[in-house]
Structure formats: C-alpha cells, structure tokens
NUGUFI-601135 format. One line per field, with one value per residue (C-alpha): x, y, z; residue in one letter. Coordinates in Angstrom, 3 decimals, always signed. Example, Ala and Ser with C-alpha at 12.3 -4.5 7.8 and 13.67 -1.06 7.14 Angstrom:
u <- (+12.300 | +13.670);
v <- (-4.500 | -1.060);
w <- (+7.800 | +7.140);
rest <- (a | s);
END
This chain:
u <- (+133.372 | +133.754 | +131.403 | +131.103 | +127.536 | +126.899 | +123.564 | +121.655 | +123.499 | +126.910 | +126.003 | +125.029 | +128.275 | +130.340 | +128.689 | +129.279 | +132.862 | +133.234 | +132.452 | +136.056 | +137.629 | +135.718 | +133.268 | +131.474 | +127.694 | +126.739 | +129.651 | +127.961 | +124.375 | +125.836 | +127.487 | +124.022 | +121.608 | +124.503 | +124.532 | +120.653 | +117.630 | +115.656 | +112.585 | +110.029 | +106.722 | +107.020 | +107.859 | +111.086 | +111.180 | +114.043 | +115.037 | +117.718 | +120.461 | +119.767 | +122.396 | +122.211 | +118.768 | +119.936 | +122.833 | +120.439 | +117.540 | +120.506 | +121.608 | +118.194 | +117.479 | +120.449 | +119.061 | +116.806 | +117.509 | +119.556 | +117.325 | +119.258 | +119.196 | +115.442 | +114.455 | +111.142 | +109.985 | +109.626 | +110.140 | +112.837 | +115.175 | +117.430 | +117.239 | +119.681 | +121.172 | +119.204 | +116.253 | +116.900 | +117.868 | +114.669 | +113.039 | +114.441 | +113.906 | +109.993 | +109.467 | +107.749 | +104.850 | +101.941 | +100.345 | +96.562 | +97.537 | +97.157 | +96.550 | +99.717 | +101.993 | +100.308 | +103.160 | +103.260 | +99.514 | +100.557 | +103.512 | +100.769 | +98.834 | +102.069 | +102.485 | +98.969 | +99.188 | +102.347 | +100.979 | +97.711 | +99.755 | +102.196 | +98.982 | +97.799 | +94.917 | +93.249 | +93.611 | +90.705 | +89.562 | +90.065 | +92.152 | +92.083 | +93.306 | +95.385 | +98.265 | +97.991 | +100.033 | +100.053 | +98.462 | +96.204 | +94.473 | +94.282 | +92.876 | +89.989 | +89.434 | +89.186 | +86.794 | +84.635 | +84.226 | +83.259 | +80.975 | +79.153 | +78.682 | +76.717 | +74.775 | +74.212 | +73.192 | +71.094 | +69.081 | +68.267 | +67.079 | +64.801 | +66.699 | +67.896 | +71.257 | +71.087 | +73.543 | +76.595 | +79.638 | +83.101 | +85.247 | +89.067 | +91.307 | +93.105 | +96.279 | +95.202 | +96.730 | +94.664 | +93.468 | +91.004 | +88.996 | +89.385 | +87.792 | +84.688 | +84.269 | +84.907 | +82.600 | +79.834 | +80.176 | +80.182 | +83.009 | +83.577 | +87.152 | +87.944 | +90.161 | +93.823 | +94.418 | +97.042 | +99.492 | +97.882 | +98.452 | +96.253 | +92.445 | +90.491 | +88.687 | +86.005 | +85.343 | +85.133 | +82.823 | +80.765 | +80.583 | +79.681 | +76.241 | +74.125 | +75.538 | +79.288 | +80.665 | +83.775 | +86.562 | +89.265 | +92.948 | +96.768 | +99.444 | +102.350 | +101.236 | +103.031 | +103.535 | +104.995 | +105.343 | +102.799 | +99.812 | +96.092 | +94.628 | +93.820 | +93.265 | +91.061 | +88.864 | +88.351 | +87.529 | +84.836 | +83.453 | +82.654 | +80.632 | +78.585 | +78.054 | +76.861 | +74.901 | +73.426 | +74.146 | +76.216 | +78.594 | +81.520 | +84.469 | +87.841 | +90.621 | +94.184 | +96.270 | +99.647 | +101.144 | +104.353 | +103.724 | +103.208 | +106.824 | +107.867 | +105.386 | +105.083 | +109.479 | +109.987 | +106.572 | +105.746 | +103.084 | +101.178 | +97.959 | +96.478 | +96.135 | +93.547 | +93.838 | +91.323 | +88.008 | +86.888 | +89.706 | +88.405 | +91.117 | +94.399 | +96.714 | +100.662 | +103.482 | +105.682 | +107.831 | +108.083 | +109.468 | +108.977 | +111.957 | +110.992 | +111.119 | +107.547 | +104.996 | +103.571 | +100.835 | +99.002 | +95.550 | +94.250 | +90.846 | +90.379 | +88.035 | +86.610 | +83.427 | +84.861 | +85.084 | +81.678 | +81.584 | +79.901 | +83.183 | +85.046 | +84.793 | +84.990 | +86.906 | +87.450 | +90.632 | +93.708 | +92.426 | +91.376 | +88.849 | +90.234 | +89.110 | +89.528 | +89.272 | +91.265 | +90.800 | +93.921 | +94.133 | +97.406 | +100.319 | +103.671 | +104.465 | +108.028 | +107.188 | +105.388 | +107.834 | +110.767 | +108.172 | +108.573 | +112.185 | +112.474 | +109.869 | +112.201 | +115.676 | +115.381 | +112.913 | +111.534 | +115.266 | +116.385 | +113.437 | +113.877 | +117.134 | +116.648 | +113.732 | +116.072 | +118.929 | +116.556 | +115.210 | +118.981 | +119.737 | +116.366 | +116.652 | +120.592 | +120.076 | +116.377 | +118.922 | +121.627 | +118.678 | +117.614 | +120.868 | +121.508 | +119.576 | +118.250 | +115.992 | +113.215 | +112.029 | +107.865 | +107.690 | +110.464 | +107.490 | +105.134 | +107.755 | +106.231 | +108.435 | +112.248 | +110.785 | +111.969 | +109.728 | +110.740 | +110.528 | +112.895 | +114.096 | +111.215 | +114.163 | +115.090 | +114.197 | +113.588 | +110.882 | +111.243 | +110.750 | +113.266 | +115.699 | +113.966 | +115.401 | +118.582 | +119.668 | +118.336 | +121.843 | +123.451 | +121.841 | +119.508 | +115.505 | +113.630 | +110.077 | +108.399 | +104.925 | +102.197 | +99.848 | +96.370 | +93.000 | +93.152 | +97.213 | +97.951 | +99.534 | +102.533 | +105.058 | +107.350 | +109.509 | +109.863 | +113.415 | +112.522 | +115.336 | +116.073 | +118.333 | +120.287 | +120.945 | +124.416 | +125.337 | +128.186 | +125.583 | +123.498 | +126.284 | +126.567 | +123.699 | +123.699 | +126.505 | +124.772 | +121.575 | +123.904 | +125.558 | +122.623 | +120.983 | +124.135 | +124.162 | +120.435 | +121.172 | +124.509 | +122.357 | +119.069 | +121.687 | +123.216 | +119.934 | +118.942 | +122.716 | +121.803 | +118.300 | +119.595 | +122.397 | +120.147 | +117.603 | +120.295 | +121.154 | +117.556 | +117.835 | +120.500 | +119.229 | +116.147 | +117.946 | +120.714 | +120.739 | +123.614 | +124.469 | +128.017);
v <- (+109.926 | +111.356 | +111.618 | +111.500 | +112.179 | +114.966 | +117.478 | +118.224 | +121.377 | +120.535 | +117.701 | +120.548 | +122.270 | +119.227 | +118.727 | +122.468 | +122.668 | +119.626 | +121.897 | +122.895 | +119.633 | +118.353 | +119.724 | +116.438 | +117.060 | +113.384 | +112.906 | +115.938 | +114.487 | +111.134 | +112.565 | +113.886 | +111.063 | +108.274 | +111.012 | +111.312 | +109.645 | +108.631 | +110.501 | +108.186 | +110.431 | +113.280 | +113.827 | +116.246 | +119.423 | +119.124 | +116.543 | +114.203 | +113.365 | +110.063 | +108.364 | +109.468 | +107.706 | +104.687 | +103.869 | +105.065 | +102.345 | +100.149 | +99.899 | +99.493 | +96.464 | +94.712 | +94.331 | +91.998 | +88.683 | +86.789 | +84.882 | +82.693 | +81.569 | +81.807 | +77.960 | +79.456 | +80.051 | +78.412 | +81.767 | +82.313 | +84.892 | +84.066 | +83.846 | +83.508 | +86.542 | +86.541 | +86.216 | +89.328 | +90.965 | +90.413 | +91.505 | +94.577 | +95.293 | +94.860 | +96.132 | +98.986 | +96.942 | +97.085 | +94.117 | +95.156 | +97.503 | +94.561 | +96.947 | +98.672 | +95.213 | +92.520 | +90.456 | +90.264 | +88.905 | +86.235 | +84.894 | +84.865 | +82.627 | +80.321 | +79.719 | +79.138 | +76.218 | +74.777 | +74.323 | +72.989 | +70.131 | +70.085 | +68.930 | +66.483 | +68.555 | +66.254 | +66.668 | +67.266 | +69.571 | +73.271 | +74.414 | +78.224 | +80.133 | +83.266 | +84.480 | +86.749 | +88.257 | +84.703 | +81.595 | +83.634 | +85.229 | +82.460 | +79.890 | +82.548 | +83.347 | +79.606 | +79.265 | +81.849 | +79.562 | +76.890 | +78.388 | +80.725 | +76.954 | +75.644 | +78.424 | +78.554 | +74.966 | +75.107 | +77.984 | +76.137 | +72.986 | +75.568 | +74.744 | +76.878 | +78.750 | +80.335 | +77.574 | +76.936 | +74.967 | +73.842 | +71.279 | +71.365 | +70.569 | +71.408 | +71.390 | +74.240 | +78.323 | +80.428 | +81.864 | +78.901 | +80.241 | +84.023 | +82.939 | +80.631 | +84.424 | +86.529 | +85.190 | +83.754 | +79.980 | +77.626 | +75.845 | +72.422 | +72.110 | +67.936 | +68.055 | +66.678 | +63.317 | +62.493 | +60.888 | +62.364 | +65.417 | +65.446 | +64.874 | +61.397 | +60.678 | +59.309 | +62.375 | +64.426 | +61.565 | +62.297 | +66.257 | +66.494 | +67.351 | +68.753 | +72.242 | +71.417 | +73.774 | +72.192 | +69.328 | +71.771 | +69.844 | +70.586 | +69.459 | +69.968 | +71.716 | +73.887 | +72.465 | +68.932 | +69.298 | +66.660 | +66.078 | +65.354 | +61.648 | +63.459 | +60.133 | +58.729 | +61.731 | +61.649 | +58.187 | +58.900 | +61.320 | +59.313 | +57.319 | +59.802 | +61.256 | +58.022 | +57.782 | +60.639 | +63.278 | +65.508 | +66.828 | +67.721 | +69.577 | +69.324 | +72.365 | +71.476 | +74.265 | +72.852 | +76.614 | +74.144 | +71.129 | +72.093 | +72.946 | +69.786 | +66.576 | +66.494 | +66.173 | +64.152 | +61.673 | +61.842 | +58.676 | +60.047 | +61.135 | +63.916 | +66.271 | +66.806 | +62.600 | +62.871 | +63.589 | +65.676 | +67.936 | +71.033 | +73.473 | +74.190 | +76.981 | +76.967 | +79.810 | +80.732 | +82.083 | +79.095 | +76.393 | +77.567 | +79.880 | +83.083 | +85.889 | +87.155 | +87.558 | +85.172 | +82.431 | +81.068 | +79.361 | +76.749 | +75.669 | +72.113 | +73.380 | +76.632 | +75.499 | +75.510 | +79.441 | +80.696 | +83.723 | +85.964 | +86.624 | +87.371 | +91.244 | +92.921 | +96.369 | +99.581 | +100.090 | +102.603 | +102.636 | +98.901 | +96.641 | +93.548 | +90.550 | +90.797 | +87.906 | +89.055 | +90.534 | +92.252 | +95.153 | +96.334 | +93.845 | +93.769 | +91.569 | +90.793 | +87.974 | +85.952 | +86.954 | +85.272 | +82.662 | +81.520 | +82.268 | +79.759 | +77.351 | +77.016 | +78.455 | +74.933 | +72.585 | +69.628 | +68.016 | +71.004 | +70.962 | +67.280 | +67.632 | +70.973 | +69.122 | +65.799 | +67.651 | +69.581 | +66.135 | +64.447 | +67.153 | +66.946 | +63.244 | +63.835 | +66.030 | +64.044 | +60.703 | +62.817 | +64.621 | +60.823 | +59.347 | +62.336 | +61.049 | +64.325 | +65.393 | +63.055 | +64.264 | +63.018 | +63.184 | +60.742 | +58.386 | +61.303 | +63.798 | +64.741 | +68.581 | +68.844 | +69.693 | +68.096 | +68.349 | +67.495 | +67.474 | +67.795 | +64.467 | +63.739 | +63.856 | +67.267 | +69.915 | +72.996 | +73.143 | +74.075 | +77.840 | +77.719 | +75.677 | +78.536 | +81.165 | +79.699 | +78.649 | +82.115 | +83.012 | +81.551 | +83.052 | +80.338 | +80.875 | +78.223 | +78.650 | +76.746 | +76.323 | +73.647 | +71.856 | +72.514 | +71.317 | +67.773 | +68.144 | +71.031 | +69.226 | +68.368 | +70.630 | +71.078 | +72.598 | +72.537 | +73.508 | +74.179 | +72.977 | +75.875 | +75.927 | +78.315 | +75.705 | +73.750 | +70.130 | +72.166 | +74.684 | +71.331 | +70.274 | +73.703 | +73.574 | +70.371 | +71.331 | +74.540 | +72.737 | +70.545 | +73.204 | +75.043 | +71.435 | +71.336 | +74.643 | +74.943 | +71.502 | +72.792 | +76.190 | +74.025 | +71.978 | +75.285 | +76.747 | +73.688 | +73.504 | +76.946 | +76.202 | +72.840 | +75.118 | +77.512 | +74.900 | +73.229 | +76.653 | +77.493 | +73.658 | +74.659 | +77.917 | +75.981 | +73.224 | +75.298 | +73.343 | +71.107 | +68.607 | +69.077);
w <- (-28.181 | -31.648 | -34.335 | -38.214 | -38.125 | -40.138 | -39.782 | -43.580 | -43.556 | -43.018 | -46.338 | -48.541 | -47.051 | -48.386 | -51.645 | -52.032 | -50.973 | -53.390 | -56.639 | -56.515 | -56.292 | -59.436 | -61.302 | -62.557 | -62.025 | -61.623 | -58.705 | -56.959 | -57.126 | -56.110 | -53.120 | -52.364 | -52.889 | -50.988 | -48.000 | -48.111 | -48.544 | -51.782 | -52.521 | -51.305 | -51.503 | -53.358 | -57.090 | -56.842 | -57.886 | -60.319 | -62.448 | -61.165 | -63.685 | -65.708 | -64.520 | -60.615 | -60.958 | -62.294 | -59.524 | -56.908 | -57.734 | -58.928 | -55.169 | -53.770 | -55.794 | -54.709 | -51.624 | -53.421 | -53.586 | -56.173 | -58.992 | -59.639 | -56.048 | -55.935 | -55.599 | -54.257 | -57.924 | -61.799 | -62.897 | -65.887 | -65.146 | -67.782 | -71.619 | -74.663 | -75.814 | -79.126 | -77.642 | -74.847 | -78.127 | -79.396 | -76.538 | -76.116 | -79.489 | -78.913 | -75.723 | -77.078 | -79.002 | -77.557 | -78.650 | -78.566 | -81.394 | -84.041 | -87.165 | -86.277 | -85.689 | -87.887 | -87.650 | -83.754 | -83.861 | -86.440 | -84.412 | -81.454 | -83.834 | -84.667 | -81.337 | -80.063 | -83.318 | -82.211 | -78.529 | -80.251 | -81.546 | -78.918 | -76.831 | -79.330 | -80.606 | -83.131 | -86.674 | -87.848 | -84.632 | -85.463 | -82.175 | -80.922 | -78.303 | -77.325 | -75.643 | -71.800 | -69.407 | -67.145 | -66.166 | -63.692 | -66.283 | -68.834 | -65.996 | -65.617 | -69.000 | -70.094 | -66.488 | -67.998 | -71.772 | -69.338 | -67.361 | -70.950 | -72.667 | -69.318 | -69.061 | -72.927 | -72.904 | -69.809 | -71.814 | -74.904 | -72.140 | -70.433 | -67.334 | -64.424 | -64.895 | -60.869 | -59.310 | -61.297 | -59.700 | -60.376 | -58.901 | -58.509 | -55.745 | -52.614 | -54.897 | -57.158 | -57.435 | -55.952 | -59.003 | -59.170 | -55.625 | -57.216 | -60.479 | -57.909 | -56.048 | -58.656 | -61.132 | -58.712 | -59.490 | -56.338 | -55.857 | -54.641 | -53.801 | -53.075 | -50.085 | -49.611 | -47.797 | -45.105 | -48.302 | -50.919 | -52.306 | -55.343 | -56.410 | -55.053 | -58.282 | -55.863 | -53.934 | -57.660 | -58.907 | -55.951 | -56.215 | -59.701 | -60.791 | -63.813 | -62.818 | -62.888 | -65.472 | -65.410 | -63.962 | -62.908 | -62.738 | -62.396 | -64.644 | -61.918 | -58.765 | -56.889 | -53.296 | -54.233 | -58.294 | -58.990 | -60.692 | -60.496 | -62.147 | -65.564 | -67.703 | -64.267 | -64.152 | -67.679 | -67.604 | -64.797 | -67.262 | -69.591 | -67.718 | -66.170 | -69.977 | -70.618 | -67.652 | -67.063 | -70.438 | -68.522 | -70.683 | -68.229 | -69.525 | -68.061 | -67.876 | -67.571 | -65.541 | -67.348 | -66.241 | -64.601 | -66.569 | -70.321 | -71.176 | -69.314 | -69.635 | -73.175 | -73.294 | -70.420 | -70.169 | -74.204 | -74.137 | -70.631 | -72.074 | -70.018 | -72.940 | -76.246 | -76.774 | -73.573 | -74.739 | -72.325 | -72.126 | -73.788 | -72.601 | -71.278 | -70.151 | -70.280 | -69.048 | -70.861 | -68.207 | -66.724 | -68.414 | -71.819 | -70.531 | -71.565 | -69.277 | -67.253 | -67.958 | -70.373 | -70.819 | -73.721 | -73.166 | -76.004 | -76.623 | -78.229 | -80.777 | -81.869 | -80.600 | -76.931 | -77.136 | -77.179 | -79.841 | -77.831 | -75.051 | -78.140 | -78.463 | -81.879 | -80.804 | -83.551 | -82.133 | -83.509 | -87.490 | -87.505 | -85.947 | -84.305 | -82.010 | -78.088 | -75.828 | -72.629 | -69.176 | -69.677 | -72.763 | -73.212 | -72.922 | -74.581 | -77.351 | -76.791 | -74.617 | -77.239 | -79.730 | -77.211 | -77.103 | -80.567 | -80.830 | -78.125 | -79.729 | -83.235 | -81.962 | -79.233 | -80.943 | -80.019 | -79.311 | -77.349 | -75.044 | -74.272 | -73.686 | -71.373 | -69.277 | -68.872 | -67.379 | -64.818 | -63.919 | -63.832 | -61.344 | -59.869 | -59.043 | -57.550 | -55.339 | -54.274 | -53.948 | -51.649 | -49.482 | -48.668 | -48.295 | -45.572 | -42.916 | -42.425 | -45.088 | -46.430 | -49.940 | -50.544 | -54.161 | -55.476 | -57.208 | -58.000 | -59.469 | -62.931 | -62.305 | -61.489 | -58.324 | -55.188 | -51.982 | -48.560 | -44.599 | -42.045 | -40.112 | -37.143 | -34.777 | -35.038 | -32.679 | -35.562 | -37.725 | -41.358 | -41.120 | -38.884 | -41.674 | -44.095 | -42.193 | -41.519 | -45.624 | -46.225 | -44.596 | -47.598 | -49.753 | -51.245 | -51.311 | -49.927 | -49.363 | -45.809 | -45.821 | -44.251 | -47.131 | -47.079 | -45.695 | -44.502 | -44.521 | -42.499 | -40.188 | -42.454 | -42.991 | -46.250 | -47.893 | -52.104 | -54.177 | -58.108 | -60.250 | -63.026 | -65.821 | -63.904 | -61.820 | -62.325 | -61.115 | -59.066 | -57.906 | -56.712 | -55.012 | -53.176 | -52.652 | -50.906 | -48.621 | -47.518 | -47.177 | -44.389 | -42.715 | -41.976 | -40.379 | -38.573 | -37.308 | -36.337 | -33.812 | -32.604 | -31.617 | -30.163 | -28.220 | -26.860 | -25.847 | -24.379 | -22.132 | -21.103 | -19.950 | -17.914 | -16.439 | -15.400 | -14.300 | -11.928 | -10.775 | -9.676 | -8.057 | -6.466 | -4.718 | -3.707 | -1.835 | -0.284 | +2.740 | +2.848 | +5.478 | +6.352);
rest <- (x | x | x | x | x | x | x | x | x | x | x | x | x | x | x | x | x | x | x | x | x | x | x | x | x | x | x | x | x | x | x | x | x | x | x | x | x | x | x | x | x | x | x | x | x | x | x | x | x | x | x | x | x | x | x | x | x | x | x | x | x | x | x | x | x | x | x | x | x | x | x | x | x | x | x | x | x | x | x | x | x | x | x | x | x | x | x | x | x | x | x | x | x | x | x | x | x | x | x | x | x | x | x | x | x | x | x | x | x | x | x | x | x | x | x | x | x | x | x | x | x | x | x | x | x | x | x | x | x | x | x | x | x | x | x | x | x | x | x | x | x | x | x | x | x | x | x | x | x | x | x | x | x | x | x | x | x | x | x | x | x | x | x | x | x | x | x | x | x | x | x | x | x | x | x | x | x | x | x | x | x | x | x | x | x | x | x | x | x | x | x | x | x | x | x | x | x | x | x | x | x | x | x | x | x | x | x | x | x | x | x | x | x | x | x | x | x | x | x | x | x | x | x | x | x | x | x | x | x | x | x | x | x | x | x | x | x | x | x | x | x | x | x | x | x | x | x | x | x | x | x | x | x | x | x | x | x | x | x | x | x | x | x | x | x | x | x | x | x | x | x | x | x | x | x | x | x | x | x | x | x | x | x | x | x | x | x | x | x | x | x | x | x | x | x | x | x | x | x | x | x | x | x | x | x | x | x | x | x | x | x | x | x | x | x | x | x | x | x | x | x | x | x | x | x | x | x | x | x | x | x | x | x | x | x | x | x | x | x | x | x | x | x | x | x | x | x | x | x | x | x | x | x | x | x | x | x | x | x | x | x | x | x | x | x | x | x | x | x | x | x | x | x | x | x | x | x | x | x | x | x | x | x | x | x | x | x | x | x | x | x | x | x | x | x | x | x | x | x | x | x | x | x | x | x | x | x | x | x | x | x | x | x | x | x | x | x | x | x | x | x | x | x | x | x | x | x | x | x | x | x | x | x | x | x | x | x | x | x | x | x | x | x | x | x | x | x | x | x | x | x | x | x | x | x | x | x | x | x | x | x | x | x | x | x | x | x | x | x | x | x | x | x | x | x | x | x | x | x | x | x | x);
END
C-alpha cells in the first residue's frame, strides 16, 4: 500500500527544495506550518512572519462555530459599519485613563443618563451609575451598594450586621450565587415550580427578614426568556415597609430585558416608577447590539451608592473616581454604545425589537403547528426567545435533537431547568438580528429534518434489536415438529 506520509525531515527537505521554485518567504513558512503543527507550548525561537500567523490562527478558528448560527446566545456579533469603525478606532483607549480621554468618560456619563430615563428614573431623583465589562460584574457591584446600605443602617440602629441575606430565584445567572459566596451574604434562593418558571411572590414574602439586603429579580431570564412579578414583589414591599420598617431594596438584572421591554411593553412598570427599585443593570452586547463586552449598571439615586465603595485613585497625572471590580477596560464599547443609542433612537429600537418578536412569534406558531415541538413560553414571552420540548411521543431526548441540528450547523443549547423542575427538559432558540425571516424558515426545515431523521434512526435501531431478538428466539426453540 503506498504512502504520502512524510517523516519531519523529508518536510524540511520539501520546503527546502521549494526555495528554487519560488522564493516568496511567506509561501515557504506556510508550507511549513500547513505540514506541521502550531506551537502550542513554547514561545518560538524566531519570529513567524505576520501574515503566516494570521492564516494559521485564521484556520483554527474556523473550526469554531458560526455566530450567526449561535441561537445558544444574546450575544451581538454584528454591528453597523460606522459603529465597527468607531470601534476600531478606539480599541486602544483604555478607559480607566480618564485624564488622558475626558471625552470617553463623558459619553460614559451620556449614556448612563439616557438609560436613567430610559428606566423612568424620576425627575427630580438624581440617577448615577457606570459602565463595566458585563452584567456579571455590574449585578455584583450593585449587590455590594445593597448589602454597604444594610450594614450602614444596621450600624447607626446598634443592630447586628453578622447575618446578611438576599433573596432571588431559581431563574437567576449564576453570578447571583457567586456574589451570595463571594461576598458572605446568605442566600435564599425561592425555588421553581412544576409550571412556573419564575419567583412565587409568596415564598419571597415568606423569606424576607430584617437582614434581607435586597429583592434580587430578572428582567428576561435565560432558560425560557421570561420574567419575575417585579410590580407584585414591589407591591409586597410596601407592605412589609409599612408593617414592619424594613426598607427592602429591589435589583433588576434587565442584562436581556433592558434593550427590549422598554420598546416592545412601554406601559409595564417594572422599572424606577416602582419604588423600591433602587438599581438595575443592562448589556450592551446584548440587545443594545454592540459587540462584547459591555454593561452599564444605574442606581435610582445618588444616595443608593454609598460614597465610601467609590474610590478616589491618583492615577496617570490626574485623580479620578473608581467604582469597579474590573480596572482596565476598553472604551470602544461604550462609545458603540452611544453611537447606537442616537445613530437608532427610540424609533429604531422599537422597530428592531418588533421584528425579533414578529419572527419570534412565527417560528413559536410553526414549532406548535408541527406536532412535534411544543414551545412553553408563548404567554410569558417578554424576549424574542422561544423555549420548547420535544413531542412526549418521541423516543430521543433533546440532547439527542441538540446533537443532531448541530449537524446543520445551527447552535441549540439542551439543558434540564432547575430545582423543583429538573425533571423537564428544554431547549431555548434566541432570535438575533442576524436572523432573517428566510433564515427562520431554514431554520424550521432543518429543525424537521433532524426530528425526522433522529425517528427514522430510533426505528432502525429498534428493527435491529427485534431482528436480533427473534434470532436469539429462534436458536432457543430450535426444535421443530416436522
């Protein structure tokens, strides 16, 4: 049998023998680094030619798969050519230096104003807030103002400050747990029910106490796009204020929902017109379409941001205000931010969020109509987000159906809901603007065809197993009467 497998030498052999058919450097090195491996471990000894590099990482990452076929995540990976412009143009900004780019710090401040108002921040309330590298970050850092005001108020009453809590949901990003461990506050996480996928206002009414720090609740969660009974819980509030003095504040995690609620559900209050919402965080690479990362985190009123987490740093010739986890970030995301913010408007946005919900709704209304899917969010759906199971009648389960659709190409995540709900199974496609009516109708067909083909296969395997069953019958009884 021949072979074209060829030995490290005889590859430095070729590359050399190729010298005198060309003598273009980067076609060598090519040769080389398609014939050979990439270094993995071990900075090389000489420098690899610029563009070499490029195609060799260039072919890695196409292995990757496609973003715009990523229905797994909200994440933009697409943005209008002035605003990549811009971008690129401010990559190289580090944003923490605020004496050397003035002007990045004041667009920050235009856009942390425009979400104030965005969210209803009263008028004569004095909103503040900044931008971070995600809604991870912001959720802890507007945790941590929660949990300083408690403890500063629980001082001044002589009180205890040893046994903080906070309450949020089954339905929350992880983040919420990391902040409870991180930062040594107790939390009391209200469990899922068999059909319902968000906070019981009951079971929060009953977990709350004088050492609640804060209502935690989600504006658009990610396992069915819904959200938690804002306006209730704030309601419930108020009467244990009344009842009892406690104080509670509530924190909106709006990192789905901001860029899409206040276009698509204008009059549903579950912002600043609540009185006990104190805070909320939004991404920016989500739905306010700008590429990762970015989040901005508001605060209803100066007050809500205890002076003491803000840090007064003499940094690079000038001394400016820190209140982060993060230090160094770039500023070109908040700059696309506000590009985005005036270059669509109020109009635009609408407009954007309705078509992701048109598309949203027709593929929800074919899923149904198939007989085989059944989508659980069609009366809940606050996100273009549509959530669903697999017929009962099938004989795959959806990581199986994950799998399989993977073969087309599209990204579906699987996964089982949590405590209380484990036992149900789902799977979740996120509408993007990268996402065409024609692409939804591709996607539809694929989303058949791999149904299809997962029962033709289960019906195969299970032809196989009766043959062989009858086979083994038949060996068993061999004994005929003739």
């Amino acid at each position: 049998m021949l072979s074209y497998s060829l030995t490290d030498e005889e590859i430095e052999e070729f590359i050399r023998e190729s010298e005198e058919l060309s003598g273009d450097e980067t076609l060598k090195a090519l040769m080389a680094y398609y014939a050979k491996e990439s270094p993995k471990y071990e900075i090389p000894e000489d420098p690899i030619a610029t563009d070499v590099v490029y195609h060799m990482i260039r072919n890695e990452l196409k292995l990757d798969g496609n973003p715009s076929l990523n229905l797994a995540s909200f994440v933009t990976t697409e943005m209008d050519e002035h605003a990549e412009k811009l971008f690129m143009e401010n990559a190289g900004k580090n944003f923490v230096d605020q004496d050397e780019y003035p002007y990045s710090s004041l667009i920050q401040d235009r856009v942390i104003s425009i979400l104030a108002r965005l969210y209803n921040a009263p008028e004569d309330s004095k909103p503040i807030g900044t931008s971070v590298i995600g809604s991870s970050e912001a959720i802890m850092l507007g945790l941590l103002a929660h949990k300083w005001n408690w403890k500063k108020k629980r001082e001044n009453e002589g009180k205890s400050t040893d046994k903080p809590n906070i309450i949020f949901g089954e339905d929350v990003h992880v983040v919420w747990k990391k902040f409870a461990r991180y930062f040594d506050v107790e939390p009391r996480i209200i469990p899922m029910e068999e059909d319902n996928y968000v906070m019981n206002v009951d079971l929060v009414r009953k977990s709350i106490d004088e050492n609640t720090i804060c209502v935690g609740t989600v504006l658009g969660t990610t396992f069915t796009g819904e959200m938690d009974p804002i306006s209730k819980i704030n309601d419930m509030l108020i009467e244990i204020n009344k009842e009892k003095g406690w104080n509670i504040p509530i924190h909106v995690d709006a990192a789905s929902g901001g860029f899409v609620v206040p276009f698509i559900y204008p009059e549903m209050k579950w912002d600043f017109r609540l009185s006990h919402v104190r805070s909320i965080n939004v991404s920016g690479h989500k739905y306010g379409l700008v590429f990762p990362g970015v989040g901005f985190l508001i605060f209803r009123n100066e007050s809500d941001l205890p002076n003491d987490l803000i840090f007064e740093v003499n940094y690079l010739g000038g001394v400016m205000p820190t209140y982060s986890l993060n230090f160094s970030k770039g500023a070109s995301t908040i700059i696309a931010q506000y590009f985005n913010l005036l270059a669509i408007g109020r109009n635009g946005y609408t407009a954007i969020m309705g078509l992701l919900f048109n598309n949203a709704e027709y593929l929800a209304r074919k899923m149904d109509s198939s007989g085989k899917f059944k989508v659980i969010n069609n009366e809940t759906r606050i996100l273009p987000l549509v959530a669903f199971e697999l017929d009962e009648k099938c004989n795959f389960d959806v990581f199986n159906f994950s799998e399989r659709i993977r073969q087309k190409g599209w990204i579906i995540p699987a996964y089982t809901l949590p405590k209380n709900a484990e036992d149900k199974a789902i799977l979740r496609i996120v509408i993007r603007l990268t996402m065409s009516r024609e692409q939804v109708n591709i996607l539809y067909n694929d989303l058949l065809d791999a149904y299809d083909s997962l029962e033709k296969d289960i019906d195969e395997v299970l032809r196989y197993a009766k043959h062989q069953e009858n086979i083994q019958a038949s060996r068993d009884h061999h004994d005929t009467i003739c």
